[in-house]
N, C-alpha and C positions, 0 to 999 in steps of 0.2 A: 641090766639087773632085773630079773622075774618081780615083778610085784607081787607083795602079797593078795591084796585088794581090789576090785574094781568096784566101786561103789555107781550104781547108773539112779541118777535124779537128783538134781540137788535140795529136793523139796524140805520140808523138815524132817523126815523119816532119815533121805541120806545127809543132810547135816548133824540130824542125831549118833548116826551113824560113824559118820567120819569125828567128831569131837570124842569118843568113845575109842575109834581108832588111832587118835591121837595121842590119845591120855595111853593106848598100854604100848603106844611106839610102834606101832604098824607101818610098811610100806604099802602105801596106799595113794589111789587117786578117785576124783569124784568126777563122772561125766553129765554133765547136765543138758539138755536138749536146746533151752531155752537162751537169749543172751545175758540173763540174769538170775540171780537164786532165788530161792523163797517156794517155787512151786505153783500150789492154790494157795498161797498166803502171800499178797502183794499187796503194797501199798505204794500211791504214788497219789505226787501233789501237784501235776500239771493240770489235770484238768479244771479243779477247782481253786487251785489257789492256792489250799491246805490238805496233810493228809486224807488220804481216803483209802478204805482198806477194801480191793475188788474182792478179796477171799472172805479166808479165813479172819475172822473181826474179835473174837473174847477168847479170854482165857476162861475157859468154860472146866467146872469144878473148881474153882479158884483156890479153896480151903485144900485141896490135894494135890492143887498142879505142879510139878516141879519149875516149870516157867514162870510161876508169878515173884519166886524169890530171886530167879536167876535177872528176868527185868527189871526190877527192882534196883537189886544189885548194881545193874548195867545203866542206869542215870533213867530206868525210862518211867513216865508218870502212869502209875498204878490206881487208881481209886481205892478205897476201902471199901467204899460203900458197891454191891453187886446191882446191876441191871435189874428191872423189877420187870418179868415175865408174866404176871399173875394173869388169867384172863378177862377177871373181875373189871383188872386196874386198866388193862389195856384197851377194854371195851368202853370203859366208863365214859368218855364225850358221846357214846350213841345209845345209853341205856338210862331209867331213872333206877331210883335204889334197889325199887324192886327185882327189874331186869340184873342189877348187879348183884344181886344176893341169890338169886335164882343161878346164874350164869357160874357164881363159885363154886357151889353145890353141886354140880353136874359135870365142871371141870374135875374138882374133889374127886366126885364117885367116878370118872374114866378115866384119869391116872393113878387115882389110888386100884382100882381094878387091873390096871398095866399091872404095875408094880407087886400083885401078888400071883400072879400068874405062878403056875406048877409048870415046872420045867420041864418035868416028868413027863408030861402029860403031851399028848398031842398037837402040836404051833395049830395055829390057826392068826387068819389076814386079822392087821390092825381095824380092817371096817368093822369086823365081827364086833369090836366092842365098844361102835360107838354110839353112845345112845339114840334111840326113836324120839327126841327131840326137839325144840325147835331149835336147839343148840347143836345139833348134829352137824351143821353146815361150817358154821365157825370151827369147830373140834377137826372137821376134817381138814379144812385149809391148816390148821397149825400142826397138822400130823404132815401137811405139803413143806411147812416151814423142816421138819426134824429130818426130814429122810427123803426128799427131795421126788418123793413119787407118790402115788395115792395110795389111800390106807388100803386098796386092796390089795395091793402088791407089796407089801411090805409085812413083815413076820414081827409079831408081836410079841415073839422070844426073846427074840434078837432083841427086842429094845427093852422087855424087861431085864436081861442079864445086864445093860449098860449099866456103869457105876454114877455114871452124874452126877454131882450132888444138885444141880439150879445155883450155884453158885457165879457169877457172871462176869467178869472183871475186862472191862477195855483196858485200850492202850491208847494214851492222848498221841502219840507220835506215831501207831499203827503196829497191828501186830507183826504184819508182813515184814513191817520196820523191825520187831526185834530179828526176827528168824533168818532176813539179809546180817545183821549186827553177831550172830552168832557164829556165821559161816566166816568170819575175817581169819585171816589166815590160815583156814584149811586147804588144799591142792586140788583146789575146783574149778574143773575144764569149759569153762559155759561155750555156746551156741558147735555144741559137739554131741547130737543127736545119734543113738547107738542103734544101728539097722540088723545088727545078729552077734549070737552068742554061741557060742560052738564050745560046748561042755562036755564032750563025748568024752576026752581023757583029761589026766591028769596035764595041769597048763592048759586052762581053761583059756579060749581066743575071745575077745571083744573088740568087735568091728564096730568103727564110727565112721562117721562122713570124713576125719582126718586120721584114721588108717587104722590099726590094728595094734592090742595090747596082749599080753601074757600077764597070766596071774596065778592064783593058787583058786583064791575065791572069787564069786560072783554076790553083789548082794544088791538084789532089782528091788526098787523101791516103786516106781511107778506105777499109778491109777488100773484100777482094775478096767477099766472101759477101754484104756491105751493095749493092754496085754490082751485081751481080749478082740482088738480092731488087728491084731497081727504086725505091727507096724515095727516090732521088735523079733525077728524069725529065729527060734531054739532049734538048735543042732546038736544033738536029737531034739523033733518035736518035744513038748510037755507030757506027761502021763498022761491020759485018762482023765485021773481022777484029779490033779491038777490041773486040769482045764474045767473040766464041769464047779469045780469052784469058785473058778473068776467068773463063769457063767453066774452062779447063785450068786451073788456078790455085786452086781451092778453097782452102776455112782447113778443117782438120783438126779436133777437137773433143780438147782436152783439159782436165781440169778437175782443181781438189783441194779435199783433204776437210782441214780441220785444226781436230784436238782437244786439246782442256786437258789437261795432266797433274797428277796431285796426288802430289809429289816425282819425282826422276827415275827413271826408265823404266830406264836402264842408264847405265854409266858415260860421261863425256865429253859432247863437243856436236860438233853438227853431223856427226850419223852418219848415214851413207847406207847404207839396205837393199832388198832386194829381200823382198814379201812370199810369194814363192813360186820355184821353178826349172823351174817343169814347167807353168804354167799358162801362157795367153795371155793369162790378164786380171790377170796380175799386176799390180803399183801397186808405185812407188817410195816407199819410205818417207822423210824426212828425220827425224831423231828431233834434238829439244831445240836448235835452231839458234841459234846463240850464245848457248847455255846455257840457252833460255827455254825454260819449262815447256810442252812442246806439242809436238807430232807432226803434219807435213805429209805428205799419202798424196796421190800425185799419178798419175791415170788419164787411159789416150790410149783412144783409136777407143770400140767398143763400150760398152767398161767405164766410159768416162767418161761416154757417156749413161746407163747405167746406176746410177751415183749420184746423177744431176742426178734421175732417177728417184725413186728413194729416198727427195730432199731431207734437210734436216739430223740429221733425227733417223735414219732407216735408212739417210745415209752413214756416221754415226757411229759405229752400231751393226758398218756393214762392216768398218769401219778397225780395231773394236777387234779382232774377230773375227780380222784378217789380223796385227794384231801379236800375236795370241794364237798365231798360228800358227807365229811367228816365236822369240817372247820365252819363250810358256807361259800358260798361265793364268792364273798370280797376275796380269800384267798387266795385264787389262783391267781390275783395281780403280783402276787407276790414271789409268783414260781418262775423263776426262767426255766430257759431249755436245758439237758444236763447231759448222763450217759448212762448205758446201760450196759450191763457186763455181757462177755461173752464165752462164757468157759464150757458150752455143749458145744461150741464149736472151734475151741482151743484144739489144735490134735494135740496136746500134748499133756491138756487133761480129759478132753469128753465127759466134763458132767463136772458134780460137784463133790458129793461124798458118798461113800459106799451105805445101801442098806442091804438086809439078807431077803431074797424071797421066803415065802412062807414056808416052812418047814426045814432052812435051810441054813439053820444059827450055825451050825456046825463047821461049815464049809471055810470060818478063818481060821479056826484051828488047821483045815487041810491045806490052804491056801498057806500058812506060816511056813509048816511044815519044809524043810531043806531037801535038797535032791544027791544025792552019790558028796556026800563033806565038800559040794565045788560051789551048786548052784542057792544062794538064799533069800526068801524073801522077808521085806521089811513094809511098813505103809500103816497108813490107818486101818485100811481093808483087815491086820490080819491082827489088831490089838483087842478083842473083844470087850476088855472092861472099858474101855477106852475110843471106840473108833467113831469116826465121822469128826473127830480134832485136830486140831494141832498137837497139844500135847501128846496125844494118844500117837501119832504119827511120829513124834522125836522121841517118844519111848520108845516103839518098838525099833527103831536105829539100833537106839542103842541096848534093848535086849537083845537082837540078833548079834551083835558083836561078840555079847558074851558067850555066846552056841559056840563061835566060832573054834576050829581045831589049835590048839597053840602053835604059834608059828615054829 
């Protein structure tokens, strides 16, 4: 029997995907590369003890996301209360009040400056607007934190069209944790990596390392840096103009480091720091997140290859170094050794989340865009209110469903 279907990724885009194909009774299958689902949203508790999420970590817009009800729902512990990103609050152990009053002021006037940006109007790079400051250094590491590459390479369009609200919401059990909880009983093929798609007619072929399917539809989910490395061959090639979009569209590199503690570090949980105010390769700190004994140091652009560099034992070593800078000395007796992620050199993500180069907001709409009613794509890449999320990624699943021709 022809499948309708062939869903390739089991990330959350084709989870979104497939729960959407489910609900209107599709025959359908999900191929996923990996031995496990989730994507860039994994969580796992071997290393530490307790959750820990290598990816994707909040439900970020929390007030809008459809996944904070469906968690919820699903027994998993949601906070009320959202993450406090302020730069103020996050800088506050290395500023007095005045530094902190200064420091908000200047955050204020460069995302409020984002945020009105004329769409109309010519894109120009993230660095163009960030201030001649002393604040400039910090602004620019937290612009490494959003888009995982440096503000000159990244389009300022693009992230003022983003809908975010700063709403923030963890997951005590991990998000990765719901997004595996979502995918239970959908027709999902793991460590079944798809090497070509052969779309030229009707009965669309999908070749995996365990053989060959017939379908109607194709709907690729996977990372723009994966379709881009070629690792998945289109028969026929991509357009043109579909390719030069996965081009404008890169994934950004960010990665984190997280180390044990032995007792707390400083009072409370779930505190957000800055490990520097004056550096570009500063790293965000998360110290004791829901109270567990551990410190998450989390690096965008440069800095992030430069841990992965490192590996486990000289990130380790950096994180303790940068909360010594933060906390004091005594502290680092307190760090063990820990890990640090690796997803620029995952082949099955290359990086972390997609931003637009400059002038280049456009390119998800063309990227979204369906080929001859066979071939379709889904991902964060191509949700623009939405992308560089999870939710934004299991939307567009399951918008592309609804494209779909009726069976």
């Amino acid at each position: 029997m022809e499948l309708d279907t062939v869903v390739v990724g089991a990330g959350a885009a084709g989870i979104g995907a497939g729960l959407a194909l489910q609900k209107a009774a599709r025959r359908f299958v999900i191929l996923e590369a990996r031995d496990r689902v989730g994507g860039r949203a994994w969580t796992e508790s071997t290393s530490l003890g307790f959750p820990i999420d290598h990816g994707g970590q909040f439900l970020h817009s929390g007030d809008i996301n459809p996944l904070v009800t469906v968690a919820r729902t699903a027994g998993f512990h949601v906070p009320e209360t959202p993450e406090d990103w302020t730069a103020s609050s996050n800088a506050a152990p290395l500023l007095d009040d005045t530094g902190i009053r200064q420091l908000a002021h200047a955050s204020k006037a460069f995302f409020g400056k984002l945020g009105r940006i004329d769409l109309d109007r010519p894109d120009q790079p993230v660095a163009a607007l960030l201030p001649r400051s002393r604040w400039r250094p910090l602004l620019h590491a937290v612009m490494t934190f959003i888009s995982g590459a440096t503000p000159a390479r990244a389009s300022s369009a693009d992230l003022a069209a983003d809908s975010n609200t700063d709403i923030d919401l963890p997951i005590r059990e991990g998000l990765g944790a719901l997004v595996a909880h979502l995918a239970r009983g959908l027709p999902v093929h793991t460590a079944t990596p798809v090497t070509e798609i052969d779309w030229s007619r009707a009965g669309v072929r999908v070749t995996s390392t365990t053989g060959t399917l017939r379908c109607k539809h194709v709907l690729v989910t996977v990372p723009t840096n994966v379709l881009a490395s070629g690792a998945i061959a289109f028969t026929p090639a991509l357009p043109a103009a579909k390719q030069t979009a996965i081009a404008q569209l890169p994934q950004g590199v960010n990665e984190k480091v997280f180390v044990p503690l032995s007792g707390a570090l400083i009072d409370g949980e779930n505190v957000n720091a800055y490990s520097s105010v004056s550096s570009e390769d500063a790293c965000h700190l998360q110290i004791q997140p829901f109270g567990r004994p551990c410190v998450m140091g989390y690096f965008g652009a440069e800095a992030a290859q430069e841990i992965v560099r490192l590996g486990d034992a000289g990130a380790s070593d950096l994180l303790r170094s940068r909360l010594a800078d933060v906390y004091g000395s005594a502290s680092a007796k307190r760090v063990g050794n820990g890990i640090v992620t690796q997803w620029a050199q995952d082949p099955y993500a290359l990086g972390a989340y997609s931003y637009a180069l400059p002038g280049e907001r456009a390119a998800r709409d063309v990227l979204a865009e369906p080929l001859a009613d066979r071939l379709y794509f889904a991902g964060e890449a191509t949700y623009p209110a939405h992308y560089a999320t999870v939710h934004g990624a299991f939307m567009s699943g399951q918008a592309c469903v609804a494209t779909l021709p009726a069976p």
